[in-house]
BATIZA-806740 format. One record per atom (N, C-alpha, C): x, y, z. Coordinates in steps of 0.05 Angstrom, whole numbers, plus 5000, padded with zeros to 4 digits. Each point is the difference from the previous one (the first is absolute). Layout:
N
XYZ ...
END
This chain:
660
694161876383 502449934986 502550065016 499850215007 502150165032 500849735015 498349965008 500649745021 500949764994 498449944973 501249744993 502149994994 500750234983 503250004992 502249985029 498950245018 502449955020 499749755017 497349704991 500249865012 502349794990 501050044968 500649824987 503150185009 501250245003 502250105004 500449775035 498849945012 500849855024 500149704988 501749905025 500749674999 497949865006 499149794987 497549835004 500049875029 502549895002 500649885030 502250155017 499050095024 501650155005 502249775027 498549835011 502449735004 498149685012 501649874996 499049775000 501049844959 499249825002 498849865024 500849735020 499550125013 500949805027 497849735002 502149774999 498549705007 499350055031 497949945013 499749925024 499149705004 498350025016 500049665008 498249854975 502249854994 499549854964 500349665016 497549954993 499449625001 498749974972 501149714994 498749854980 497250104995 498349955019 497050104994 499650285008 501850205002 499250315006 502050084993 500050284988 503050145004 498250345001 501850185010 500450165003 502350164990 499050274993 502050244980 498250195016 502650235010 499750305004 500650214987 498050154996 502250234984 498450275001 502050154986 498650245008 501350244973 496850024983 500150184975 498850295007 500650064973 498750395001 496650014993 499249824992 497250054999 499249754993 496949945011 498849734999 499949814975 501449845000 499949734979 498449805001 499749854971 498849734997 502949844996 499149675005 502749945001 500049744983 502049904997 500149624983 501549885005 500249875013 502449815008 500749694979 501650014996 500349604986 502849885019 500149765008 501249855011 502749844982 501850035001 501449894976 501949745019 499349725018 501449804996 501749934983 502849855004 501049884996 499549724988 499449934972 499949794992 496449894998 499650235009 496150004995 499450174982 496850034987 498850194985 499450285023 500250244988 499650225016 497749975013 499050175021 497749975015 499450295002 496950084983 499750265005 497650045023 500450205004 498150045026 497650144987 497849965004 497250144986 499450225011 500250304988 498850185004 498950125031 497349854996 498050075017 501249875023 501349665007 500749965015 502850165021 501550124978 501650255005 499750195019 497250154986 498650235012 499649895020 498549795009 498349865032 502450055009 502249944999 502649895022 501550235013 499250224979 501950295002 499050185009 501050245030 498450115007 501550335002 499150164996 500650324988 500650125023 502650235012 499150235015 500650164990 498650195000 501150294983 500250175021 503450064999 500750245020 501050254991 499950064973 500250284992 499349934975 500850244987 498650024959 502049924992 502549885013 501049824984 501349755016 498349925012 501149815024 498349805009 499649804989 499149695011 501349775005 499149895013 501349795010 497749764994 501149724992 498449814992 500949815013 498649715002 501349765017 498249854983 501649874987 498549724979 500549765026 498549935006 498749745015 499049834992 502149804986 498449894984 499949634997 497449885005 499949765002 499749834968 500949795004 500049744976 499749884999 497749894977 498549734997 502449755005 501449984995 501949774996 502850155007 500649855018 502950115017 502449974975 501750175004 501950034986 502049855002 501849874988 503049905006 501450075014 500849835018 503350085034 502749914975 501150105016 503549944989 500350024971 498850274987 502250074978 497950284997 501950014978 499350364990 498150014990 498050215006 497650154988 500050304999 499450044970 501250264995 497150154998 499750305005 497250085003 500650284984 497950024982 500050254985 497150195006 500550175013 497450205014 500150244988 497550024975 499850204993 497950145007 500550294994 498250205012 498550274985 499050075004 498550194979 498750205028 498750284983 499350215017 496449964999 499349965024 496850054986 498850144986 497949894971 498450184994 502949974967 502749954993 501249994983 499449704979 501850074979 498549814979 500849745004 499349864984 502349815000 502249834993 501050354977 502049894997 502850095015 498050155024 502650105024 500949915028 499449654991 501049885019 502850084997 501649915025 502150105001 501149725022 502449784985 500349865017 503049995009 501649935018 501450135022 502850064985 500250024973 502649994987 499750344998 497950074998 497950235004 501150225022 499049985012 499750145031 501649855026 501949864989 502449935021 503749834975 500250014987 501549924981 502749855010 500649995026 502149895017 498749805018 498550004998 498749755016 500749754999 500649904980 501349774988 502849915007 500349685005 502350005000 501749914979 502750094984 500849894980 500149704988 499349994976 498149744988 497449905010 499150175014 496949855008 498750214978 496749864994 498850154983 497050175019 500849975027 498750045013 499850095029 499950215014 500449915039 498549755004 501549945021 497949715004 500149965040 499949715007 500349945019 499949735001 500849855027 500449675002 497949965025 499049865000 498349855020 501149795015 501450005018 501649845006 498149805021 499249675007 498549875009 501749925020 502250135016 501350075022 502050245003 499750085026 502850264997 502949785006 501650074976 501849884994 502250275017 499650124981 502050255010 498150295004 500750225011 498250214992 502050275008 500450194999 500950315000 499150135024 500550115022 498450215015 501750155017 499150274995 502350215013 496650275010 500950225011 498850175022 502450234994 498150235008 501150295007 501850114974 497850074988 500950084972 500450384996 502150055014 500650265003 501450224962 497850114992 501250124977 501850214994 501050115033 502050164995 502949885017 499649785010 502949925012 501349964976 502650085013 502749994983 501449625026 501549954981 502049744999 501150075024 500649875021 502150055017 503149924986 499949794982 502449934986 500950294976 500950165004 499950234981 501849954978 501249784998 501649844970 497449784984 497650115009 498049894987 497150154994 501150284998 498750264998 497350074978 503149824981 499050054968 497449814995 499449835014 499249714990 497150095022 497749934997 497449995003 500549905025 499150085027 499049945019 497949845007 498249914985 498249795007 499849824994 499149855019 499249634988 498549964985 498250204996 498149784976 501850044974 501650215008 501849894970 501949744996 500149945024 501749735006 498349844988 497150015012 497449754991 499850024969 500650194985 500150044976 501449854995 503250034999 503049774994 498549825004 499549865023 498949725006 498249924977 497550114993 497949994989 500949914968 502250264992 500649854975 502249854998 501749975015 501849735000 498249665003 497650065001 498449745003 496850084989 500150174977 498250004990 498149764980 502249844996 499949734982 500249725018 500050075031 499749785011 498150005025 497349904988 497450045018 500849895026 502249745006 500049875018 502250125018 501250274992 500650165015 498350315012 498650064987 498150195000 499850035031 499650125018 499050105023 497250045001 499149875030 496949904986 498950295016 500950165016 499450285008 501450175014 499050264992 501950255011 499250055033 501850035016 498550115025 501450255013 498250234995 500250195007 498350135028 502549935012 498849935035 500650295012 499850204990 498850275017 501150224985 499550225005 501050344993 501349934977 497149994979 499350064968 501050264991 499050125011 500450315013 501350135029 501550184988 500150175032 498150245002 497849975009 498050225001 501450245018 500649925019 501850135022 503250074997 501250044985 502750024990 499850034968 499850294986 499550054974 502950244994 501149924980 502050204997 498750214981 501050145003 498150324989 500449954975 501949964981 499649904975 498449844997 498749805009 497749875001 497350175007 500250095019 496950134999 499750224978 502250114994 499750194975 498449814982 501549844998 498649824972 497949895003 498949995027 497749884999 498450185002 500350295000 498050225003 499850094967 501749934983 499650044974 498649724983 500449875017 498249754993 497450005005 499550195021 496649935017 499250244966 500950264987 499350074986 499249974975 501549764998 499949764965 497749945004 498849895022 499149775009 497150135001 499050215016 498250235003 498849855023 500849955023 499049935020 498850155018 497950015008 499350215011 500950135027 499950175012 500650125020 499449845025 500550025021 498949865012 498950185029 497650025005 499150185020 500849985034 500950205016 501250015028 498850205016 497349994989 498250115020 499649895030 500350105014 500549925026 501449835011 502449924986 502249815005 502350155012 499250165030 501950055007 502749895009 502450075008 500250305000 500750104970 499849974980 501250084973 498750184991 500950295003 497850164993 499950044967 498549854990 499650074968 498249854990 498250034986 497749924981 499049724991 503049954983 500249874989 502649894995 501849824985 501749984988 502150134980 498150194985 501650194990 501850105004 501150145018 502950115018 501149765001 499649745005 503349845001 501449934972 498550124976 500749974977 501250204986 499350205005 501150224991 503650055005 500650194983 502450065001 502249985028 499150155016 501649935024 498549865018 500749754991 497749765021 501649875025 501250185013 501449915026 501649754999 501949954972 501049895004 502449945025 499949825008 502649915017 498950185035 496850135000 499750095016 496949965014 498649744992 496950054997 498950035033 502049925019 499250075028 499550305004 500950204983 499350294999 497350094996 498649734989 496850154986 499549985023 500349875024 498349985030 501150205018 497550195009 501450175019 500949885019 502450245011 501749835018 499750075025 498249865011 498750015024 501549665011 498650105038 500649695018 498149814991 497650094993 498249714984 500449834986 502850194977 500049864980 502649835003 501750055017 502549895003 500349674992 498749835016 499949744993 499049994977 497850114982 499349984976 501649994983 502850195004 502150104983 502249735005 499749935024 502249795013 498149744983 498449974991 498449794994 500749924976 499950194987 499849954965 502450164983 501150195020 503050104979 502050005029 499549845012 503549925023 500949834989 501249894979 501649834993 502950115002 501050154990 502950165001 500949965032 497450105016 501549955026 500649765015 500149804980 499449735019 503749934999 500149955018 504849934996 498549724983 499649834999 500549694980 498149984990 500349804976 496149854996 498750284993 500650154983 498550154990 498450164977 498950104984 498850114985 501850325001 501050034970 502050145005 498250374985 497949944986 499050234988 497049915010 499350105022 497749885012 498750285001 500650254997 498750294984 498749954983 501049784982 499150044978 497749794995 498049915020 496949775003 498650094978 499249834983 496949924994 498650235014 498450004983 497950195026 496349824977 500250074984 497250004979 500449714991 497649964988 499249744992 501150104967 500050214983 501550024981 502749904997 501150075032 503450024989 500549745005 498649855020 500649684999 500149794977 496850054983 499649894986 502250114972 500150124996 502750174975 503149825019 499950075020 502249865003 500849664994 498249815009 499049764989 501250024966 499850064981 499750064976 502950014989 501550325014 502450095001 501449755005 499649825022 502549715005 499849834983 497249984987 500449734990 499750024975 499450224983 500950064967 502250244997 500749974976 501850204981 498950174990 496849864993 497650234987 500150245004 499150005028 499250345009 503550214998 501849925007 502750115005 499850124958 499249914975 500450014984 498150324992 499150115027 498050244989 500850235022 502049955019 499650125020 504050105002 500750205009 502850105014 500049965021 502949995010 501750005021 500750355011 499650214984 501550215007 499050125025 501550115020 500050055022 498050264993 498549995030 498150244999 501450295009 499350224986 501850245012 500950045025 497349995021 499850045025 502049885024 501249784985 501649855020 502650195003 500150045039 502350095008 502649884992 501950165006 502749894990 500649725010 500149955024 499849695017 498949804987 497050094991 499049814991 501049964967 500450214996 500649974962 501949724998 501950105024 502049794997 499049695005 499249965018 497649785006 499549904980 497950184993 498449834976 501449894978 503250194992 500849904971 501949645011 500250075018 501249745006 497949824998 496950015007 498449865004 499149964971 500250174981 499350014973 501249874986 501849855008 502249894989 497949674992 500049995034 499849725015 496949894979 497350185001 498750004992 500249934970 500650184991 500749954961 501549664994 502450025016 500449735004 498149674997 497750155023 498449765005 497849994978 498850274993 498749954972 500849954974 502849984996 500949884977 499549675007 500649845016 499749715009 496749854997 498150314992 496849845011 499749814983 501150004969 498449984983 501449615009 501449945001 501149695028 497449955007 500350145026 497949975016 497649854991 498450244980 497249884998 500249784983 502749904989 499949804987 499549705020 501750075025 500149835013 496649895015 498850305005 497949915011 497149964979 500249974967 499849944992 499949724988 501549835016 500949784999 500049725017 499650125020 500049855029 496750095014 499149775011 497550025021 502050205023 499150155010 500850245014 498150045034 501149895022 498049935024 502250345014 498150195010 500350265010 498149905031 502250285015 498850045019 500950185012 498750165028 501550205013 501550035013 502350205008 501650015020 498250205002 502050145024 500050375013 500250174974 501950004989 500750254981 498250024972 498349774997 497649954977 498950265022 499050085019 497650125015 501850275007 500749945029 502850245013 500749755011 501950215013 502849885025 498549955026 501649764999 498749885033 496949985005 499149904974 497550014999 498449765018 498350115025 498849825009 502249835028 502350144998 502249925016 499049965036 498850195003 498649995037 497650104996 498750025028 496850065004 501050284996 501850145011 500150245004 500150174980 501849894974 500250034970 496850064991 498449715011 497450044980 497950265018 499849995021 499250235010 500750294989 502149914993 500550364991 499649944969 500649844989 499849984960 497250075003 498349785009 497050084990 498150195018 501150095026 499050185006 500050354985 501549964977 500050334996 498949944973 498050204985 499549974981 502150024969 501950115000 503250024981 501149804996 500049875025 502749735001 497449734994 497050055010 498549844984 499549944977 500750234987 499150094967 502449814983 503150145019 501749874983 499749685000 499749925019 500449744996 498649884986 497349995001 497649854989 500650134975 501350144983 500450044979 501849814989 502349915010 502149864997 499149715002 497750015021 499049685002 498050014980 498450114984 498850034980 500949924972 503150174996 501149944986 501649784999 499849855025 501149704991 497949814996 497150055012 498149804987 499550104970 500250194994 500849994961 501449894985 502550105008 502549864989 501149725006 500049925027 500449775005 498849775012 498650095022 497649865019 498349824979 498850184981 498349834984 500249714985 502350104986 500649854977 502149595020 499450045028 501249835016 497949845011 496950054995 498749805010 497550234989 498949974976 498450214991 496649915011 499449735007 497749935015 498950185025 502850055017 499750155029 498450264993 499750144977 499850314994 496949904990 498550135007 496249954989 500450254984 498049854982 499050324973 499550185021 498949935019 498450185020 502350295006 502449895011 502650095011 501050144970 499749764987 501650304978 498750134989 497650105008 499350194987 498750225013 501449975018 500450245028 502850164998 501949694985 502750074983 499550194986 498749964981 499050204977 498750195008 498250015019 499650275003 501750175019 502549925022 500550154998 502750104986 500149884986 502450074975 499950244982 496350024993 498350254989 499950225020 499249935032 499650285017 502849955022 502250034992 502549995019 499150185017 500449955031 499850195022 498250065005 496649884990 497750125005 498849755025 497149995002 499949795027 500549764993 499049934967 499449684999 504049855001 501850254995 503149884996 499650015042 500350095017 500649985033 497449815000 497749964994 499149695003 501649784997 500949974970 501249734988 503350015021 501650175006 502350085021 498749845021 498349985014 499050015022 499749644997 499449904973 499049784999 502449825002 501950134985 502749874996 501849975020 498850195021 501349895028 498949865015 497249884992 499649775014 499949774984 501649944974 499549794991 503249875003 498449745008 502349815015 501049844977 499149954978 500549714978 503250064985 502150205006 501850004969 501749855004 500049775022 501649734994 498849844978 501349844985 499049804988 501249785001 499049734977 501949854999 499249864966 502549934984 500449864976 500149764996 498249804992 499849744999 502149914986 502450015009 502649954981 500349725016 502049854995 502249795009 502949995001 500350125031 498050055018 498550125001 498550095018 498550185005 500750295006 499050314986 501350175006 498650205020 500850105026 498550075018 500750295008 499650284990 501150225001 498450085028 501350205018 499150145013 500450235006 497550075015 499250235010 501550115024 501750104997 501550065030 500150325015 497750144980 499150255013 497750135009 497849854993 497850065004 498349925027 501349665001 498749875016 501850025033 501150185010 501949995018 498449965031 501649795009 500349985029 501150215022 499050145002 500050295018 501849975028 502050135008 501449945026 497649945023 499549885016 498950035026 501450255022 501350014998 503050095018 499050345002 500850034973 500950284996 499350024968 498650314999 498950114974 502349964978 502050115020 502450064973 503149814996 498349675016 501549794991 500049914978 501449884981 499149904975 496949695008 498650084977 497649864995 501549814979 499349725006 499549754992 499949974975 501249904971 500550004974 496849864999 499249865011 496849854994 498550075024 498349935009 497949885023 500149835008 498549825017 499949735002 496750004982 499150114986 498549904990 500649924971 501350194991 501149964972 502749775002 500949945033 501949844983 498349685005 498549985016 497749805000 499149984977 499150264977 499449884984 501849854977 501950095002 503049894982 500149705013 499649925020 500949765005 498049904985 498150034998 497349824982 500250064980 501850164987 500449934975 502149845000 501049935016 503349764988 499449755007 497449925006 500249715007 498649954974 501449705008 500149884967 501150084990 503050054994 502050114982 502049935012 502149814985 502849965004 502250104999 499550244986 501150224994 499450294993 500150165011 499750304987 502350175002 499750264976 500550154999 499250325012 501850065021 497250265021 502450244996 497650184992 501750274989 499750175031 502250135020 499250075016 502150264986 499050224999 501350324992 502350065023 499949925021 502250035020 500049735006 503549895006 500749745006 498849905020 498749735012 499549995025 502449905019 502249894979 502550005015 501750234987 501050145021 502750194985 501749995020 502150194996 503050045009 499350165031 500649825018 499349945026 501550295007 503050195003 499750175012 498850244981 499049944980 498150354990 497549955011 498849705010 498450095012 500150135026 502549865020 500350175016 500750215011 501550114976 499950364997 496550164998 499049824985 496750075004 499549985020 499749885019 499349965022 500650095023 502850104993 501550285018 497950175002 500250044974 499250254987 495849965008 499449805011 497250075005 499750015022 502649915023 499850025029 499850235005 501750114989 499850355008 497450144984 498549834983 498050174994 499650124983 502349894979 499950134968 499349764980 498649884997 500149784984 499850074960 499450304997 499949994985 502750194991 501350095004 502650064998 502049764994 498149814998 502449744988 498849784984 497450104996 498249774985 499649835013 499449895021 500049785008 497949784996 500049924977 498849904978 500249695002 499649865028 501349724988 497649845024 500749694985 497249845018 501249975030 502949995009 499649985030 499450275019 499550234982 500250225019 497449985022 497749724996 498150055012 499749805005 499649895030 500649685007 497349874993 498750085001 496349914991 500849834972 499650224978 500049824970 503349875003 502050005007 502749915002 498949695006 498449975022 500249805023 498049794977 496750174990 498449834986 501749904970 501850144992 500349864978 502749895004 501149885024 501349745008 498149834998 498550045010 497349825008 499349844981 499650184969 499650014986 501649774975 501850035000 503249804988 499749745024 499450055017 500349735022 497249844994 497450044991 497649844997 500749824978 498849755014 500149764982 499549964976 498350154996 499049994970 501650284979 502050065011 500850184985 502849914980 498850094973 502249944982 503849895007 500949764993 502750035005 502050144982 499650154977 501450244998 498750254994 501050195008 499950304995 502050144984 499650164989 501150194986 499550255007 500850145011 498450265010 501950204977 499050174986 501150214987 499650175020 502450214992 499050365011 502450214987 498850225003 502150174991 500150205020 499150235008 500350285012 502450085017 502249944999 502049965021 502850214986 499549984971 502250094982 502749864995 499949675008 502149925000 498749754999 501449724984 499349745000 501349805021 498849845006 501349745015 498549794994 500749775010 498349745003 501649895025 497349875003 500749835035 498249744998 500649845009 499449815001 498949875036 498049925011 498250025023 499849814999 500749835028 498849865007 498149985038 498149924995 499050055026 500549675026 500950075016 500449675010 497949965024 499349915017 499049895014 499549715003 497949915011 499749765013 499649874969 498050154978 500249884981 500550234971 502249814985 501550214981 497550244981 501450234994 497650134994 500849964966 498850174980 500350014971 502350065001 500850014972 501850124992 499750284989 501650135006 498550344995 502650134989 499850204978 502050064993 499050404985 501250175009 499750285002 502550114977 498249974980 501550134979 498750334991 501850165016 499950334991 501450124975 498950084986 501250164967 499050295010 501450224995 498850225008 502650214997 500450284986 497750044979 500649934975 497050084985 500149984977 502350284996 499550205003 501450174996 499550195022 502149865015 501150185038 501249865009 502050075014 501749895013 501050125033 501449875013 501050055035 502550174998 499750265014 502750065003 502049835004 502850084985 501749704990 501449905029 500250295007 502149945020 498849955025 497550045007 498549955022 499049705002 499649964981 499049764999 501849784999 503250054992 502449805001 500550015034 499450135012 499650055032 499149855017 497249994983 497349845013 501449715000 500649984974 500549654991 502549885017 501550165004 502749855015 499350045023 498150235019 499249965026 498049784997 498449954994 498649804999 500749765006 502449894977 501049754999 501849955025 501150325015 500749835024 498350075025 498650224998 498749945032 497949784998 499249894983 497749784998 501349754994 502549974995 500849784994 499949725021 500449714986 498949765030 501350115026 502450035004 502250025013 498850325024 498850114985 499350275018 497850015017 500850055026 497650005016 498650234993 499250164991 497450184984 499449864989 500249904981 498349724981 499349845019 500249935026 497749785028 499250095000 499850305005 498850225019 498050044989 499450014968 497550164979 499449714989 499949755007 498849834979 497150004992 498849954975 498850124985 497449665003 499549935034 498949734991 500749824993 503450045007 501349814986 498749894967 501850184993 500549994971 502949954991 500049814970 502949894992 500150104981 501150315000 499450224980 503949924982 499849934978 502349894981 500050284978 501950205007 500550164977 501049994976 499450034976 501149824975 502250174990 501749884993 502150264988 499950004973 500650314990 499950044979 502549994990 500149944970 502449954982 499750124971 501450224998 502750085013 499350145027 501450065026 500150125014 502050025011 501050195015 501850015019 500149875027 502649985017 499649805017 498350115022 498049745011 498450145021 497350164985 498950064982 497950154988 498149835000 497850155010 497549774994 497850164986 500350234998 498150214994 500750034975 498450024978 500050204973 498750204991 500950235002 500150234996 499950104971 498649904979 501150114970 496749974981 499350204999 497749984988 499049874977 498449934995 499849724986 497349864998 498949814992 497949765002 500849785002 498649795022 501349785010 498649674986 500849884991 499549784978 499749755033 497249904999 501249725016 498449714978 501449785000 499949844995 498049825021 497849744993 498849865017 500749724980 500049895030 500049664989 496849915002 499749694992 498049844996 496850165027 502249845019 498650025025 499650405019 501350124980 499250395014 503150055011 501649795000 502750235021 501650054978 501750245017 502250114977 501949944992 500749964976 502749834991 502650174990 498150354995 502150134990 498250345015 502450125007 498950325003 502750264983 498450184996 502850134976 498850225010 501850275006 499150324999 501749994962 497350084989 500350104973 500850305003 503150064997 500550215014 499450324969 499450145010 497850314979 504349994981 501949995011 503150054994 500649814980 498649834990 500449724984 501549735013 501050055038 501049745005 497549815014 500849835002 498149705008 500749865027 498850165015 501249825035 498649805013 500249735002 499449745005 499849995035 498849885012 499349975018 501449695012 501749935017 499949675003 498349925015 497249884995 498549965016 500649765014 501549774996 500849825030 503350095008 500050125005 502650095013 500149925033 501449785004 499950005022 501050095026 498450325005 500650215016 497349995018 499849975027 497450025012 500750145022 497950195016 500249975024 497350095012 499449985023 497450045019 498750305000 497550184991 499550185007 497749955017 
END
């Protein structure tokens, strides 16, 4: 009776649920409750009779992890006799019950999420759109940045609250609906946690009863288990201290908490890592519901020194802030097919950046643990629910076990596995076609030098991308870093790798490596390759669009590099107003540096934004970015949906060109 009661004192759903990849004949829902459910779904069309889903067929589609005594995670996968209706509203009511309860304790989502809804609908729903007309997608969703605009303090820093406005300003017009969300990297900052955040997520792992997680022989960390990073004085703002401070461990420390020391491009509370497969997965939870924030404080822990007290309450601010906005959020992703994928900061910083990087990450057993925890925690939370075929019962239930024995052999087995599995690109049978990638796993390694930057692809993975675009007139390709960006930050990178620091500046971009640079010209120049592109990306902290053309003997596509980025993060203001006006003149037609670096001759057309100041090409204002598609895949409209409430337009034929 003990138990049951304090099962019924917890929230049935603790967040979700999240649409993932939803087709007429399949759709997919993620979510994640306090203890194992049966479930019921009914289909509510527009102008049709409801469509209920059968039970048993339910159960077949839906598959369970249980990661603590009050923590599962489910993925309804679910196929349909008769495809559903494109282009209008279908509203879906998913109710849920506890196993082994009666039945009259179903509980359906007015229940266990009561904001879900948007005003006058009788239902959450979603549109099936039988082309991407328009769609939403922003990256780098930071929960403790503050506004660089500080006359916009008061007002919610993130975009998905923007996608919210959007969402219900056109809740009654399917033929505006956005046919998907694209959240093109750092879901999370595993690697940058403000201590008011890990507080809360260490009082969260206790709601939750997750188990400990074992660090038996995971040197250098001398301790047991997990227990000490939870406790009262859990090193906040200091976790490089649990490692003795020896010369072994130096790069270890420079590996996973050097962020502070990097001068640009940086990770600003990088002390404060992920470390456990607990605090990742609680963190997941913490971004994307209001749920858990509804059981848990903010109050600072005693132990924090004076320095830090002050720290944190500023940081406590920023935080409280962002969990008042969730209950937006999960509406939004509630609502929209939702295509995820990874940057760096989903895992750590500069993840996978050189050979020399991976030599030292997976050579030490600590900096192995962390990561494969973090990459763990994104085939849960997000990996899956983006192409749920790639994952065998087989695989998840190596998931599941080691979810039950954290830190024992069979969890550094499944770690071990996850670094050799190559599949978390996918692609979405949309119109166009939608083609996300993988731009960390599969890396083209310097020839040169260990600690040159490695290749955003291979030539095998981008060989395999080219076979996926033939036959297609158009696609949509999600690349997490631009493959065109702002010509002198790359060459500050590039400074900055001559001398041998490449990660002191992120140098994060497709020409840093002439190999994949060179094949995926190659790539845009084959005959059979689509005549438009759309390339999304975010990781940069600042938006642009550019417009590409490739010339040669014979004209290449039309290519056009639309960056939104962040969702909630932004570029130092004044550094980055720097970048943009050096840019526009040392690269300009007229400048011999622009002969000197041409890019393959490229007819790189910067689009200006409106409103802007004169000369600006860069946007700097955190936000989610809306683009519009015509008949044939090209763009007719691009907007930074700015987090401040303004609306900045892009002129995409502006006739401004010149040669990179």
């Amino acid at each position: 009776m003990e138990k049951k009661a304090q099962m019924q004192h917890l929230p049935l759903v603790w967040a979700g649920p999240i649409l993932r990849r939803m087709q007429p004949s399949r759709l997919t829902f993620w979510l994640a409750v306090s203890s194992p459910v049966e479930a019921k779904l009914a289909l509510l069309p527009d102008q049709q009779a409801p469509i209920h889903i059968e039970p048993d067929s339910l159960q077949q589609s839906t598959l369970c992890l249980k990661a603590g005594k009050h923590l599962c995670f489910l993925l309804i996968d679910l196929p349909l006799a008769e495809p559903l209706p494109e282009d209008c509203w279908i509203g879906y009511n998913l109710s849920l019950k506890r196993e082994g309860a009666s039945e009259c304790e179903w509980l359906d989502w007015r229940c266990w999420a009561p904001d879900l809804c948007y005003p006058d609908k009788v239902s959450p729903g979603f549109v099936l759109r039988s082309r991407i007309q328009n769609m939403l997608h922003g990256s780098c969703r930071k929960p403790h940045h503050r506004l660089n605009n500080s006359a916009a303090s008061e007002q919610s820093s993130d975009g998905l609250n923007r996608a919210d406005d959007f969402l219900q300003a056109h809740v009654h017009s399917a033929e505006q609906w956005p046919s998907v969300l694209i959240m093109s990297g750092d879901q999370i900052y595993a690697d940058d946690v403000a201590a008011p955040m890990l507080v809360a997520i260490h009082r969260f792992i206790q709601v939750l009863g997750l188990p400990s997680e074992s660090f038996e022989g995971v040197d250098p960390l001398p301790m047991p288990d997990a227990t000490p990073l939870y406790e009262q004085d859990a090193h906040y703002y200091k976790r490089e201290t649990l490692l003795p401070d020896t010369n072994a461990n130096a790069a270890l420390k420079d590996l996973l908490f050097g962020g502070t020391r990097k001068p640009i491009f940086t990770s600003d509370n990088a002390q404060n890592h992920l470390m456990t497969l607990a605090e990742v997965l609680a963190m997941y939870l913490l971004v994307w519901s209001p749920e858990p924030w509804r059981l848990i404080g903010l109050e600072a822990p005693s132990e924090l020194s004076d320095e830090h007290r002050e720290t944190y309450q500023q940081e406590q601010k920023e935080i409280a802030s962002f969990a008042a906005s969730l209950s937006e959020a999960r509406r939004v992703l509630a609502h929209l097919p939702v295509a995820m994928i990874f940057d760096d900061h989903d895992i750590t910083d500069d993840w996978n950046l050189t050979a020399q990087w991976e030599q030292t990450a997976y050579g030490n057993p600590l900096s192995n643990r962390i990561i494969g925890n973090t990459l763990l925690g994104y085939l849960i939370c997000q990996g899956w629910g983006n192409a749920p075929e790639k994952f065998s019962k087989a695989l998840m239930q190596e998931v599941q076990d080691a979810l039950s024995q954290p830190g024992e052999g069979v969890h550094e087995q499944l770690i071990e596995q996850l670094y050799r599995f190559s599949d978390w690109h996918y692609r979405w049978d949309t119109q166009p076609v939608l083609l996300v990638l993988d731009t960390r796993t599969r890396r083209w390694r310097s020839e040169r030098s260990l600690d040159k930057p490695s290749g955003l692809m291979d030539w095998e993975a981008i060989t395999d991308l080219q076979a996926d675009l033939v036959g297609h007139d158009a696609v949509v390709l999600v690349s997490p870093a631009p493959i065109f960006g702002v010509k002198l930050i790359e060459s500050i990178q590039k400074v900055f790798t001559w001398f041998g620091h490449p990660l002191m500046v992120d140098a994060e971009n497709w020409m840093a490596h002439r190999g994949s640079a060179h094949a995926l010209m190659n790539l845009f120049r084959h005959s059979k390759t689509p005549r438009n592109f759309v390339i999304l990306s975010g990781d940069v902290h600042y938006s642009f669009v550019y417009d590409i053309e490739l010339r040669g003997r014979q004209r290449g596509p039309d290519i056009w590099q639309i960056t939104s980025s962040g969702l909630r993060n932004e570029f130092p203001t004044r550094l980055l107003d720097i970048f943009d006006r050096l840019n526009r003149w040392l690269y300009a037609p007229w400048s011999p540096l622009n002969w000197l670096t041409k890019r393959r001759r490229m007819k790189v057309i910067p689009r200006r934004p409106v409103p802007a100041s004169r000369g600006e090409r860069l946007v700097n204002d955190a936000g989610i970015g809306l683009v519009e598609l015509s008949v044939d895949g090209r763009p007719v409209r691009a907007l930074q949906l700015c987090a401040d409430g303004r609306d900045i337009e892009f002129e995409l034929y502006e006739p401004e060109a010149h040669w990179q």
